[in-house]
C-alpha positions in Angstrom: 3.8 -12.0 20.7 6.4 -10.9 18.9 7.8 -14.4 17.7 4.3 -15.3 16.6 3.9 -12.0 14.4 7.5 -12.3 13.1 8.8 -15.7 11.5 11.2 -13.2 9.5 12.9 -12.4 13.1 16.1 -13.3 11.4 15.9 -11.1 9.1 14.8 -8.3 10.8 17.7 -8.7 13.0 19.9 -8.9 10.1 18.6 -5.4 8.4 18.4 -3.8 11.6 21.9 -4.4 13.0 23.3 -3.7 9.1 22.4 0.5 10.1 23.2 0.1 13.8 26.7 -0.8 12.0 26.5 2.5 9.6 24.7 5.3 11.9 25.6 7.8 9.3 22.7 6.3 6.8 20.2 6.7 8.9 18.9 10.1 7.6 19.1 12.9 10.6 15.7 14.3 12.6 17.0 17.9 13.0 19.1 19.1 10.5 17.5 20.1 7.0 19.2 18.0 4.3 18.9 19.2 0.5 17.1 17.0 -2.1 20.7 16.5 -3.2 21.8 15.5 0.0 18.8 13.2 0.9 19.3 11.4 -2.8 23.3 10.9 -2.0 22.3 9.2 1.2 19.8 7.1 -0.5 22.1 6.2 -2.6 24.0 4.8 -0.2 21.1 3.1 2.0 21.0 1.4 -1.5 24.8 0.0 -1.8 25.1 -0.3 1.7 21.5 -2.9 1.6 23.8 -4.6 -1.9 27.0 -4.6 -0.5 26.0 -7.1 3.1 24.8 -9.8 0.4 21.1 -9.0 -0.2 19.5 -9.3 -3.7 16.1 -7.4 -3.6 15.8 -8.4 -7.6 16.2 -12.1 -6.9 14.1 -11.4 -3.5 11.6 -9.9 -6.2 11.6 -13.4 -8.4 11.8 -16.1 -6.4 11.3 -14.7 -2.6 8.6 -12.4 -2.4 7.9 -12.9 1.1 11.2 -11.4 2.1 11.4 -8.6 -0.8 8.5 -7.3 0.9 9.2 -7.7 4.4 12.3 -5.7 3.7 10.0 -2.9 2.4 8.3 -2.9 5.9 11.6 -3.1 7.7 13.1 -0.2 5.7 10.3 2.2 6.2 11.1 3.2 9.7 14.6 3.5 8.5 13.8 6.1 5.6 10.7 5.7 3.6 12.6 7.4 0.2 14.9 4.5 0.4 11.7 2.2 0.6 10.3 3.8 -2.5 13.7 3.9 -3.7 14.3 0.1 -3.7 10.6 -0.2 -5.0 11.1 1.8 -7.9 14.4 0.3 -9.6 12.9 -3.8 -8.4 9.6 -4.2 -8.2 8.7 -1.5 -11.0 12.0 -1.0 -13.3 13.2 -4.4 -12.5 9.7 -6.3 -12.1 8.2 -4.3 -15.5 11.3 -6.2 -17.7 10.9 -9.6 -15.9 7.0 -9.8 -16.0 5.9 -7.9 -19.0 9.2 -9.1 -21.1 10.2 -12.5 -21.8 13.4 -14.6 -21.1 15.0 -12.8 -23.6 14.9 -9.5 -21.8 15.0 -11.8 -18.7 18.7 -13.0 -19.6 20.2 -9.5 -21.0 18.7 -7.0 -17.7 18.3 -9.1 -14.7 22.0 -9.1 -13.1 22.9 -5.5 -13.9 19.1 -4.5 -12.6 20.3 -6.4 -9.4 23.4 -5.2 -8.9 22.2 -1.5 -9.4 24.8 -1.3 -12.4 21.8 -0.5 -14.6 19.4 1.9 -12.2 16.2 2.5 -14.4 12.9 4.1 -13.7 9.2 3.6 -14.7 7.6 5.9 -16.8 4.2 5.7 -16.9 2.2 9.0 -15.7 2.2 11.8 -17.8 1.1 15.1 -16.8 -2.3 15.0 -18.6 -2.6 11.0 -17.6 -2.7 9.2 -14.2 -4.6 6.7 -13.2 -6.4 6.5 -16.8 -3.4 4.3 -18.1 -5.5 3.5 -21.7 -5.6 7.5 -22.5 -1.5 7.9 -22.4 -0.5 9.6 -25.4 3.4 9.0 -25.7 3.5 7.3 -29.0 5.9 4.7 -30.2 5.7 4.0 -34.0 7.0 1.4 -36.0 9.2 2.7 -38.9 9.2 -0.6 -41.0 12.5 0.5 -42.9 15.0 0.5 -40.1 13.3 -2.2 -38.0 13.0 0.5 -34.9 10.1 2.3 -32.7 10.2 5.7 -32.5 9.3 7.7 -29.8 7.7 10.5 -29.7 5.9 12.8 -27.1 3.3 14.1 -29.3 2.4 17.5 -27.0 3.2 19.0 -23.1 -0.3 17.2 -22.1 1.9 13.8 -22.8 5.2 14.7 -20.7 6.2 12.0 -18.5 5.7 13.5 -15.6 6.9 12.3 -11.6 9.0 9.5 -13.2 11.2 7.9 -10.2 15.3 7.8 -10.6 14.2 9.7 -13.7 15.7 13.4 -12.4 19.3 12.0 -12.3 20.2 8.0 -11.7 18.0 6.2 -14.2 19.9 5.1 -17.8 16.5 3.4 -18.8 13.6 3.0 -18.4 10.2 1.2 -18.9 8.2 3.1 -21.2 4.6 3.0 -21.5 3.5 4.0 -25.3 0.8 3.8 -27.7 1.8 0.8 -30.0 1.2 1.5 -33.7 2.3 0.2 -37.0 1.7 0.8 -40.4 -1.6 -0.7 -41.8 -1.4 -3.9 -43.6 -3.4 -3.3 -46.3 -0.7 -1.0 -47.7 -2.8 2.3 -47.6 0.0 3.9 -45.2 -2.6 4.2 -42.7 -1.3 3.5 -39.2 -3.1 1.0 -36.6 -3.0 1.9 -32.7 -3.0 -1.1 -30.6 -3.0 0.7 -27.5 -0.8 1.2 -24.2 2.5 -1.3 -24.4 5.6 -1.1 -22.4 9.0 -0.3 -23.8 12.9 -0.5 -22.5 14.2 2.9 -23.8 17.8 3.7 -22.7 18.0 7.6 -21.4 21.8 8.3 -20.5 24.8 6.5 -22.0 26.2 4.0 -20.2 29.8 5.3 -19.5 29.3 9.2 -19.7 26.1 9.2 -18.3 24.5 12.0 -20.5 21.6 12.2 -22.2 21.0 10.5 -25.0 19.8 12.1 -28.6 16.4 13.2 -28.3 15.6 12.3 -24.5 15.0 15.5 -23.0 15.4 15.0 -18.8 14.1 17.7 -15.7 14.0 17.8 -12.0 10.5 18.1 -10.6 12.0 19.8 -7.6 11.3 19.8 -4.0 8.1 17.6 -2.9 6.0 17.8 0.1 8.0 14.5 1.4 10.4 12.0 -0.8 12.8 14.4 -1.8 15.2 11.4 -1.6 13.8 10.4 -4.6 15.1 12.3 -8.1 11.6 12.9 -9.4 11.8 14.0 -12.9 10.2 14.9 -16.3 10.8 13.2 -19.3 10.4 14.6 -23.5 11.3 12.0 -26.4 11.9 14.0 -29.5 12.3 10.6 -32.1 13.8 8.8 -29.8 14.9 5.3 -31.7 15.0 1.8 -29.9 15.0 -1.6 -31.6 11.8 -3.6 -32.4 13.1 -6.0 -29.9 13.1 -3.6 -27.0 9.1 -3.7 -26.8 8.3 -6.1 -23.5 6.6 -8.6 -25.4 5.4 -10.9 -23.2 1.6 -10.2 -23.7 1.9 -9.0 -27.5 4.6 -9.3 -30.4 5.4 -7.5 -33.9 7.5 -8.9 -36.3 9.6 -7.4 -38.8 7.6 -5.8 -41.1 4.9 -4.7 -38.4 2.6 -7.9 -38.3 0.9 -7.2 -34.7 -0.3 -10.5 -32.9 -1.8 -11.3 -29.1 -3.1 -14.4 -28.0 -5.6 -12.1 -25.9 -8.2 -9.6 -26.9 -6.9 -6.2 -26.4 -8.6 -5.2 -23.0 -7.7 -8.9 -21.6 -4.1 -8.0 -22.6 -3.9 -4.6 -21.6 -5.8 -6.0 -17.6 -2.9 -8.6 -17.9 0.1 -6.1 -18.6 -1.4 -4.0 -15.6 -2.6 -7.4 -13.5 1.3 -7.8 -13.4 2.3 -4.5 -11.5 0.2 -5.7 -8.0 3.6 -6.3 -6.4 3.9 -2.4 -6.2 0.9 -2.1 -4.2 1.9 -5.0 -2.2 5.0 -3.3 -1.3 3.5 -0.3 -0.5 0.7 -1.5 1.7 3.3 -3.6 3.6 5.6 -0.6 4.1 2.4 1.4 5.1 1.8 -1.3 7.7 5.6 -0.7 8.9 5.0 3.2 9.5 1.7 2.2 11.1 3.4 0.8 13.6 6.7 2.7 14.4 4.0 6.1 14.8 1.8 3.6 17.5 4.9 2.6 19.3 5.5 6.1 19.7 2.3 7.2 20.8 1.4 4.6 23.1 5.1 4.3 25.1 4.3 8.2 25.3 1.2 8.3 26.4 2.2 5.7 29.3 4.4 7.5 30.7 3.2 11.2 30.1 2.0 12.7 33.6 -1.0 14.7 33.3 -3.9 16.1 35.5 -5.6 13.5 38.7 -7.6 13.8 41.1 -7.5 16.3 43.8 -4.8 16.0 46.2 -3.3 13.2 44.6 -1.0 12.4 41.8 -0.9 13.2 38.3 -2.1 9.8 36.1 -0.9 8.9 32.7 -2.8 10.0 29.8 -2.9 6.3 28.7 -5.1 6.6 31.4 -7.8 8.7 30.1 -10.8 7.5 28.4 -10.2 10.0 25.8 -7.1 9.0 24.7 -7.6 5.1 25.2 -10.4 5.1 22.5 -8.4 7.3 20.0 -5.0 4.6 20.2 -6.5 1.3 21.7 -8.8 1.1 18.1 -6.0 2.6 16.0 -3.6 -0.5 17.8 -6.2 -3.1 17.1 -6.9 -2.2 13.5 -3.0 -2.4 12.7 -2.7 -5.7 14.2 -5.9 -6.6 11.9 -4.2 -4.9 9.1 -0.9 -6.7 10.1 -2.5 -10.2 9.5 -4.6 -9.2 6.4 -1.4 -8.2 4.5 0.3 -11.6 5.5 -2.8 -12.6 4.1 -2.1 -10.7 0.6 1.4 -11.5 0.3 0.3 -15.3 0.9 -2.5 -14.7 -2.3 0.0 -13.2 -4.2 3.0 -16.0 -3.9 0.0 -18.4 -4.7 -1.0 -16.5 -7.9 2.4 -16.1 -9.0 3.3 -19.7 -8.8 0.1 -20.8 -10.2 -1.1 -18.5 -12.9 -4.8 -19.5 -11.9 -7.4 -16.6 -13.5 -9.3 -16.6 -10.4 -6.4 -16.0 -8.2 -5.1 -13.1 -10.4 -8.4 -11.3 -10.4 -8.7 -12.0 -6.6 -5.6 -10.7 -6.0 -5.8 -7.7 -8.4 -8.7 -6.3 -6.3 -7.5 -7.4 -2.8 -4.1 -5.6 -3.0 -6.1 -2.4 -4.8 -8.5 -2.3 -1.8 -6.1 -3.4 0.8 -3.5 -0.9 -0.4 -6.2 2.2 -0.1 -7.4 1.4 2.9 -4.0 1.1 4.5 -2.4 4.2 3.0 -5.4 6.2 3.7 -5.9 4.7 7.3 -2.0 5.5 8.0 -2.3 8.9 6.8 -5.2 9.1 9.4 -3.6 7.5 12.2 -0.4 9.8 12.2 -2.2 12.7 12.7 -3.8 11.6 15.3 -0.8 9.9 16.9 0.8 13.4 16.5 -2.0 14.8 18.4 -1.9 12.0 21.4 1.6 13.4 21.3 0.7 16.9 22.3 3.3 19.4 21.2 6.1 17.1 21.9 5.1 15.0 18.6 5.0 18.4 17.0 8.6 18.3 17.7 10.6 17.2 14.1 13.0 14.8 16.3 10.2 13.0 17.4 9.6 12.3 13.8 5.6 12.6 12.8 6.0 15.6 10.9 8.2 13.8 8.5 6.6 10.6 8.4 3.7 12.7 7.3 5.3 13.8 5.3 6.7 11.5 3.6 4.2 8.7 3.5 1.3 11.2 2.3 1.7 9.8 -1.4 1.2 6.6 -0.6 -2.7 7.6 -1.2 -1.6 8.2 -4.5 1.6 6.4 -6.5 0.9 2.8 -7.5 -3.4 4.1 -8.1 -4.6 6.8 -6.4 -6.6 5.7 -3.5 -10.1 6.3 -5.0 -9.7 5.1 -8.5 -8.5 1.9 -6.9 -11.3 1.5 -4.5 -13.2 1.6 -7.3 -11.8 -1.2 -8.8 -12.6 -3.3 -5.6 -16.5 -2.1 -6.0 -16.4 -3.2 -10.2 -14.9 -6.5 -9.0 -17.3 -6.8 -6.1 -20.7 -6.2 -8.6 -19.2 -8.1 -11.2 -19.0 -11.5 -8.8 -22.4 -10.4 -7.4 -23.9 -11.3 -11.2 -21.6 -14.0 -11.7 -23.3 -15.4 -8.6 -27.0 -15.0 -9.5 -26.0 -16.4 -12.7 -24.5 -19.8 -11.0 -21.3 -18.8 -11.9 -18.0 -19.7 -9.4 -17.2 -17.6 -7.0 -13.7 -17.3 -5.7 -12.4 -17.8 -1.9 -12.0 -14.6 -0.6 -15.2 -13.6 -1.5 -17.3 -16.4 -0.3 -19.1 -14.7 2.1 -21.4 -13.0 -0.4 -23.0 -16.6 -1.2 -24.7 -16.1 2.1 -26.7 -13.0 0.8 -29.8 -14.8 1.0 -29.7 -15.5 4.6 -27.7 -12.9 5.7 -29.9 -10.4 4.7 -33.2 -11.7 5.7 -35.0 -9.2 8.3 -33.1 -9.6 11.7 -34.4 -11.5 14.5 -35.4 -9.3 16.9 -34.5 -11.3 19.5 -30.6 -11.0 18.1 -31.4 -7.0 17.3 -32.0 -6.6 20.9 -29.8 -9.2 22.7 -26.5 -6.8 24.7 -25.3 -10.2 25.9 -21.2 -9.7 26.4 -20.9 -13.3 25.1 -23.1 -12.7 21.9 -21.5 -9.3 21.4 -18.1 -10.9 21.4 -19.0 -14.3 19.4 -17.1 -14.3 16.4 -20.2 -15.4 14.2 -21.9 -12.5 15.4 -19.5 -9.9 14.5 -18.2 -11.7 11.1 -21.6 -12.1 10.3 -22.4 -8.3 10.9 -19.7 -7.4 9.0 -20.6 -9.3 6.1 -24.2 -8.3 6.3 -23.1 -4.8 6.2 -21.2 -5.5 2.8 -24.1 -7.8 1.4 -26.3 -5.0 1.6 -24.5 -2.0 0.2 -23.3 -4.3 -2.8 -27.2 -5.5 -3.2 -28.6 -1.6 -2.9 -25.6 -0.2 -5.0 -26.6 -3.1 -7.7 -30.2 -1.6 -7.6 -29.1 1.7 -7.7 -27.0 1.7 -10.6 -29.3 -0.8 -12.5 -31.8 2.5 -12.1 -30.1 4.8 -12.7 -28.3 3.1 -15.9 -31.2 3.4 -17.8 -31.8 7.5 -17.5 -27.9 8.4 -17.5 -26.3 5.7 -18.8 -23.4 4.0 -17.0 -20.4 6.6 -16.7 -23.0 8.9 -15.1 -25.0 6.1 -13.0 -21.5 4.7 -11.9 -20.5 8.8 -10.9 -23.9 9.4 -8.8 -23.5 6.1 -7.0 -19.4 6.9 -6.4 -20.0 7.5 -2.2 -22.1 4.5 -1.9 -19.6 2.3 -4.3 -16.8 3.8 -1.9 -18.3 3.0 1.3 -18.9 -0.8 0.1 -15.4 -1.1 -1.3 -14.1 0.2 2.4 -16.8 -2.6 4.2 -15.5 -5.3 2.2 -12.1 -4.9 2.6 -13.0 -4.7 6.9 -14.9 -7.6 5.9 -11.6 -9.3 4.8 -9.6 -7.6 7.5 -11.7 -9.2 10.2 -11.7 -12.9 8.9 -8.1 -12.2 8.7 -7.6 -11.1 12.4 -9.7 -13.9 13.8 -7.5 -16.5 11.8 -4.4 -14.9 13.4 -6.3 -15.6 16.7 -7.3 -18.9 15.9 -4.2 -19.9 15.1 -2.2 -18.3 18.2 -1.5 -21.0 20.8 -0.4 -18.8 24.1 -3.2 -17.8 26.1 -2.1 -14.2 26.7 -1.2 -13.6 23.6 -4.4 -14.9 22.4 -6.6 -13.4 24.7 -5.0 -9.8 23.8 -5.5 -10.9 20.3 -8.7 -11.8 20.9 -10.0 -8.8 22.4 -8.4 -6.1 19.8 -10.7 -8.3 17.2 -13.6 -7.3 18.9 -12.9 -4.3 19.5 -12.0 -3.8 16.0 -15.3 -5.3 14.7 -17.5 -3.5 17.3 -16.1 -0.4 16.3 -16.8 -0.4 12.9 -20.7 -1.6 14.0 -20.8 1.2 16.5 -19.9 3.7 13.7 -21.8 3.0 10.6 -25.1 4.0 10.8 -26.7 1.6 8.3 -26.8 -1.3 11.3 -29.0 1.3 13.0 -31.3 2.3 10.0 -31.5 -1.7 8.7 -32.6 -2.3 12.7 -29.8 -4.9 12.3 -28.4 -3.5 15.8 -31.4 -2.1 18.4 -30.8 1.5 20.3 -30.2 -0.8 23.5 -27.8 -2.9 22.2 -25.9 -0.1 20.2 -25.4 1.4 23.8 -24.3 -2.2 25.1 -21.7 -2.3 22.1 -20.8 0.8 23.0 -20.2 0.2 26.4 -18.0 -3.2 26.0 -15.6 -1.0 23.5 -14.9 0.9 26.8 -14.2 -2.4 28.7 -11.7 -3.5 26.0 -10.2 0.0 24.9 -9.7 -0.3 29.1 -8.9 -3.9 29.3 -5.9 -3.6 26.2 -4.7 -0.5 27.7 -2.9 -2.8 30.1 -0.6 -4.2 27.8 -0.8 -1.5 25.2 3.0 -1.2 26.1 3.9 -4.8 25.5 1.7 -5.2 22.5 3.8 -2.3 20.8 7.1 -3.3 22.1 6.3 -6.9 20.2 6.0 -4.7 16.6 10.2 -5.0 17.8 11.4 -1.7 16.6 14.8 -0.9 18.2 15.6 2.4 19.4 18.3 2.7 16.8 15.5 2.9 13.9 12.3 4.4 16.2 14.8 7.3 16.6 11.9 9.0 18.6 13.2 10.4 21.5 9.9 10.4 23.5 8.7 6.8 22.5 12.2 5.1 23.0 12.4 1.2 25.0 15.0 2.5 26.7 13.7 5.8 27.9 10.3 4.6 29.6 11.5 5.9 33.0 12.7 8.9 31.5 11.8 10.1 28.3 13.0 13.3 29.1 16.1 12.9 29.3 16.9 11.5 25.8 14.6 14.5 24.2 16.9 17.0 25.9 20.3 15.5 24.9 18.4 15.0 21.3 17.9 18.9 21.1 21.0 19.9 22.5 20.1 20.8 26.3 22.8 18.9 28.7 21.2 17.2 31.3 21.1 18.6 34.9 23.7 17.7 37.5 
């Protein structure tokens, strides 16, 4: 199993042995670093990753594949080195090679690389999140000296949370409202909207601040505090005309403005090229995923508890209770473990071939996709904590700070809801494309079936508990599907209705829970085809049957649970308790290589650093949680 999930292996072992060589970067479980400490080790993590020969920039170009496996690999290692590496490549370093042009391409790309020019990303402002189009840091042409100045026009417009801001970063992308002077001479000025800028922040040798770049530390976070958060003021702050990234829109000398797109196509294309961030966090996401279940599950199989009278204690594997908590929460991260394979494989494709489709495909599936994960991770290591007992409320054994520090992942890169709502815009959108005989693309093929799939149900198939039909792969892809069809049909009604006595902001705002709920089926939707290709496509029978069964069990849970199979009559009372039962048999059935199906996620002991969910302490977990705290062991 762990072969067919992993053709990276290589690497894996590469990255892994790298901090089995240099222990003392591997960030300690007990003892309470400072933010200043925990940025100094980053640092290192950093030049240490550099300095055995890997390039995450040209990883970022050319080999995305392995930029974000590395992402995954590093965030059971220290996930403010993850967001560390993602920050200065795929945002700093990807913002100048995507949104500039070969010009910027030539001048940035090796120092970026080589971490000789560490840079940050400043976008959010503390008035302005996720409503990119509303920043107000200004960057105005002065037509004289050929330069922008820029200016933060109140406290509402502070850049606010900027990455390798607080004390690394010597530049960084700035995102600005583009204006020039009128051209019909009236010394009016026009505002083109949000474009990115390179503006330098510290001097290159000294490493102070610059004139009129004003630089604070937002202080201790929740989790992260490797990363030097900061604020950032410009007080007419000059760069030259050539620093804006012009790939999408230029100005020549003398302020002539031109795009080859209309300004919301350019402005969707400046932000369609920042997915890669979302990739990368959905992917590193996945990675803490499965380090918490490899926790959970080795601990649960070997924790004693309770049994029958007069005879032994059983493992709490063993309970029903705590198989249907972790047997579901296993399957969905394999299903989420093939559906980002999935993305990344979208993504490479889009990047390669420009095509529109592809890029609006991939747009929404890594917004969806990342909000489900993050917010299904934060979820799961609570839980996993809980399976735990009070030995997972134990620091060493690492879910408080994984908690921690992954919580913003439902935030950075979109924030989970405002992205989830781009999945349901993109979802209605292709749902009148498709009654209008436009194309639809691949991934969302499905919803050409909406005619038959939403017919009445059979009430022969409503009522059938048949094992074999409730584990057929048509049936639960189809229910899945149906389940989508219909909240995107009645959410299309919906709005259409109540459009016309509120108008759309407040029709879209009423309908927000039902637009939710459909972005969330869809992307299970996705998941599930997804899963069953990875089963398809597996050729040794274990592996596949295990495979095999998780699918189901992932797709009958999500039928179980959502009450609109019930109200539709899709799924009758008899055969909701006959779907019910069979996720017993399999949460049963998968319990008995729960063990092996975590050890193949192949996290050594070296990076779990989890004292009760160690490979090598399945006989005695004990032991190594003692020594970890300090106790010597007994003679």
């Amino acid at each position: 199993m762990e072969h067919y999930l992993d053709d990276l292996r290589s690497l894996k072992l590469e990255v892994y042995e790298l901090f089995r060589q240099h222990p003392d970067l591997l960030p300690p479980v007990l003892e309470a670093l400072t933010k200043e400490q925990q940025r100094d080790l980053v640092r290192k993590c950093m030049h240490c990753i550099l300095d055995a020969g890997y390039s995450p920039m040209f990883f970022f170009n050319t080999d995305f594949k392995k930029y974000f496996y590395l992402a995954e690999l590093l965030s059971m290692i220290d996930l403010s080195t993850t967001v560390k590496l993602g920050v200065q490549y795929s945002l700093w370093g990807g913002s100048v090679m995507n949104l500039g042009t070969e010009r910027h391409r030539k001048q940035y790309f090796e120092d970026i690389d080589k971490l000789r020019l560490p840079g940050c990303f400043a976008m959010t402002e503390l008035r302005h999140g996720s409503n990119v189009a509303a920043l107000q840091t200004e960057a105005v042409l002065d037509v004289a000296t050929d330069e922008w100045v820029i200016n933060t026009p109140d406290d509402g417009a502070l850049k606010w949370w900027i990455g390798n801001a607080a004390e690394d970063g010597k530049m960084g992308t700035v995102f600005a409202r583009l204006k020039v002077p009128a051209p019909d001479g009236s010394g009016a000025v026009d505002d083109h909207g949000v474009h990115a800028f390179i503006v330098p922040l510290r001097d290159m040798a000294s490493h102070e601040l610059l004139p009129g770049v004003d630089i604070r530390d937002c202080g201790y976070k929740v989790g992260l505090n490797g990363i030097d958060n900061g604020m950032l003021r410009f007080t007419n702050v000059r760069v030259a005309r050539e620093n804006l990234l012009d790939r999408f829109a230029t100005v020549e000398r003398g302020g002539k403005y031109s795009s080859p797109f209309t300004a919301s196509k350019r402005f969707a294309a400046t932000l369609g090229e920042l997915t890669g961030g979302r990739v990368g966090l959905t992917t590193a996401s996945v990675g803490v995923l499965k380090g918490a279940l490899t926790i959970a599950v080795r601990y649960g199989a070997q924790r004693q508890q309770f049994g029958p009278p007069d005879g032994s204690e059983i493992a709490v594997l063993d309970y029903q209770s705590q198989q249907q908590k972790l047997m579901p929460m296993l399957a969905t991260c394999y299903a989420l473990h093939f559906t980002k394979n999935f993305l990344i494989e979208q993504y490479v494709e889009m990047k390669r071939t420009k095509d529109e489709e592809l890029v609006a495909d991939v747009h929404s599936l890594s917004a969806g996709l990342k909000a489900y994960t993050t917010g299904y991770t934060a979820s799961a290591l609570s839980i996993c904590r809980e399976c735990c007992g009070g030995h997972g409320y134990a620091a060493v054994n690492r879910f408080g700070a994984l908690r921690s520090d992954h919580d913003i992942f439902q935030t950075f890169e979109g924030d989970n809801t405002v992205l989830l709502q781009q999945v349901a815009a993109m979802l209605l959108k292709r749902y009148k494309e498709q009654f209008s005989g436009a194309p639809i693309s691949a991934t969302y093929n499905y919803l050409r079936q909406w005619a038959a799939d939403t017919l009445p149900p059979n009430p022969l198939v409503s009522h059938e508990t048949d094992m074999r039909h409730l584990r057929d792969p048509a049936f639960l892809v189809r229910s899945l599907r149906y389940r989508t069809a219909r909240l995107l049909h009645t959410a299309a009604l919906r709005l259409r209705k109540h459009t016309r006595r509120l108008g759309s902001f407040h029709a879209w705002n009423k309908c927000l829970p039902h637009l939710l709920a459909l972005s969330r089926a869809h992307i299970e939707s996705v998941m599930l085809d997804c899963f069953l290709e990875g089963v398809n496509k597996c050729v040794d029978a274990e592996c596949r049957k295990a495979l095999k069964a998780m699918a189901d069990l992932f797709a009958l849970q999500r039928i179980q649970s959502d009450i609109i199979f019930r109200n539709d009559d899709y799924v009758a009372p008899e055969k909701q308790k006959a779907i019910q039962r069979l996720i017993e048999i399999l949460c049963s059935e998968l319990r008995s290589v729960a063990v092996p199906l975590v050890d193949a996620f192949s996290i050594p002991d070296h990076i779990l650093r989890a004292p009760i969910g160690l490979a090598s302490g399945q006989s005695d977990p004990y032991s190594a949680y003692l020594q970890s705290m300090g106790y010597a062991a007994s003679a």
